[in-house]
C-alpha positions as CSV (number, residue, x, y, z in Angstrom):
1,X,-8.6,3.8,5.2
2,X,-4.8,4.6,4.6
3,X,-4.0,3.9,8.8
4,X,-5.6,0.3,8.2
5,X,-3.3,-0.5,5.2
6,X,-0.7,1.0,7.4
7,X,-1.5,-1.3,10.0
8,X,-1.6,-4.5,7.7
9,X,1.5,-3.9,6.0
10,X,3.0,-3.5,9.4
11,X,2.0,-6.5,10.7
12,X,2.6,-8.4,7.9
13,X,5.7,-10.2,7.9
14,X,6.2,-14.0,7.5
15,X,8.6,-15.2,10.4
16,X,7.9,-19.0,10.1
17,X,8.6,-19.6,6.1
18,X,6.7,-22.1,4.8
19,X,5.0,-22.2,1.2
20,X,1.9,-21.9,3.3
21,X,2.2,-18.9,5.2
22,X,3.4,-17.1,2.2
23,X,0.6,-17.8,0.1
24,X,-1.1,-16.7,2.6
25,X,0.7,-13.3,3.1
26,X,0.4,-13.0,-1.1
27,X,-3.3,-13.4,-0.8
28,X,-3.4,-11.2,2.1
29,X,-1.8,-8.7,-0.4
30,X,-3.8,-8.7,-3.4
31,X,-6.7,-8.0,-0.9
32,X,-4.2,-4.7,0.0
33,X,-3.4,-3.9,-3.2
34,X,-7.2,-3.7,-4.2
35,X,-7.9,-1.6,-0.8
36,X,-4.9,0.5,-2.0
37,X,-6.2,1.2,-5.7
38,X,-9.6,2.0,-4.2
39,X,-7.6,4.4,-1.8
40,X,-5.9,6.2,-5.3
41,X,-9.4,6.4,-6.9
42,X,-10.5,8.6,-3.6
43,X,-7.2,10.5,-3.7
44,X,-7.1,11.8,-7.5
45,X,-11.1,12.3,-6.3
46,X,-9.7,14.4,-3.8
47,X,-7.5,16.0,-5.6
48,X,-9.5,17.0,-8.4
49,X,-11.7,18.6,-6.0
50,X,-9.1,20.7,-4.2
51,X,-8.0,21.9,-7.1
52,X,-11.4,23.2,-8.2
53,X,-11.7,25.0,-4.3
54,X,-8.6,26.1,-5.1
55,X,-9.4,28.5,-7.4
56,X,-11.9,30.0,-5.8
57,X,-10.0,30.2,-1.8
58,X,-8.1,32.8,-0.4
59,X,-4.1,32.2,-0.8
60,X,-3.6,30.7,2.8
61,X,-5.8,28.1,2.5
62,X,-5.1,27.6,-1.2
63,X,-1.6,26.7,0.5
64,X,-2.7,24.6,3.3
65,X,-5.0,22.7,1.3
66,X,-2.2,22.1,-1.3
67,X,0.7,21.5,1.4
68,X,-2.6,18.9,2.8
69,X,-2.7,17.4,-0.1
70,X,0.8,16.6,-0.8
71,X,1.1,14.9,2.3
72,X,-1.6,12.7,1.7
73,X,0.1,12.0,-2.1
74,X,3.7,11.3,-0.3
75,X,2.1,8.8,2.3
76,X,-0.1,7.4,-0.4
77,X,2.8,6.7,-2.3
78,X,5.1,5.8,0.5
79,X,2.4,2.9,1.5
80,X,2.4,1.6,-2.4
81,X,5.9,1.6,-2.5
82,X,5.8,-0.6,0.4
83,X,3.1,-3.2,-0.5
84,X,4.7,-3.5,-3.7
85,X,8.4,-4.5,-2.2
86,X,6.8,-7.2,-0.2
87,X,4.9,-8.9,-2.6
88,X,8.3,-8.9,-4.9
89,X,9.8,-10.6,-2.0
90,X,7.1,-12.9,-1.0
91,X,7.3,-13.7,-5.1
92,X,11.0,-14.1,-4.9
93,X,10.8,-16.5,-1.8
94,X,8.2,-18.4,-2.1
95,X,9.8,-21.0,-5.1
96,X,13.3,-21.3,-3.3
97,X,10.8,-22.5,0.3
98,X,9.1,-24.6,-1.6
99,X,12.0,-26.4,-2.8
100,X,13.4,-26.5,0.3
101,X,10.5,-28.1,1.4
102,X,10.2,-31.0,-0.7
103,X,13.9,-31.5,0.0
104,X,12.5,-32.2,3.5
105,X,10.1,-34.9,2.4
């Protein structure tokens, strides 16, 4: 669901750098970014079928089911945007750890 990505991503930063736990975090986000192209799948599902009902409602629900909607479009994208500036960090990171590390050795 969208409040479990939510709660990954929050949880998800990498105090102690090493190559490691930063591989780990990048696996840990593929696994997110498949749970978060499943979640799009549901929402244009969604949204196809609130557009349909639309149609058919009365105008205040045709608006609350549209103002709904949006919502759940703005966090969606809110919570891709996200995911997606951590992995380009974790991406930019990783090389310049793992030289530091085999400085180290």
């Amino acid at each position: 669901s969208m409040a479990e990505i939510e709660e990954t991503l929050k949880g998800e930063d990498v105090s102690a750098f090493s190559s490691l736990s930063i591989q780990e975090a990048l696996a840990t986000n593929t696994k997110l970014k498949q749970d978060i192209a499943r979640q799009k799948s549901s929402l244009e599902a969604t949204r196809e079928m609130v557009t349909q009902f639309m149609e058919s409602a009365d105008s205040t629900t045709a608006a609350a089911l549209q103002t709904k909607l949006a919502e759940v479009t703005q966090r969606f994208s809110h919570l891709w945007r996200q995911q997606q500036e951590k992995e380009d960090t974790w991406k930019k990171v990783l090389p310049q750890v793992e030289q530091y590390e085999q400085l180290l050795e």
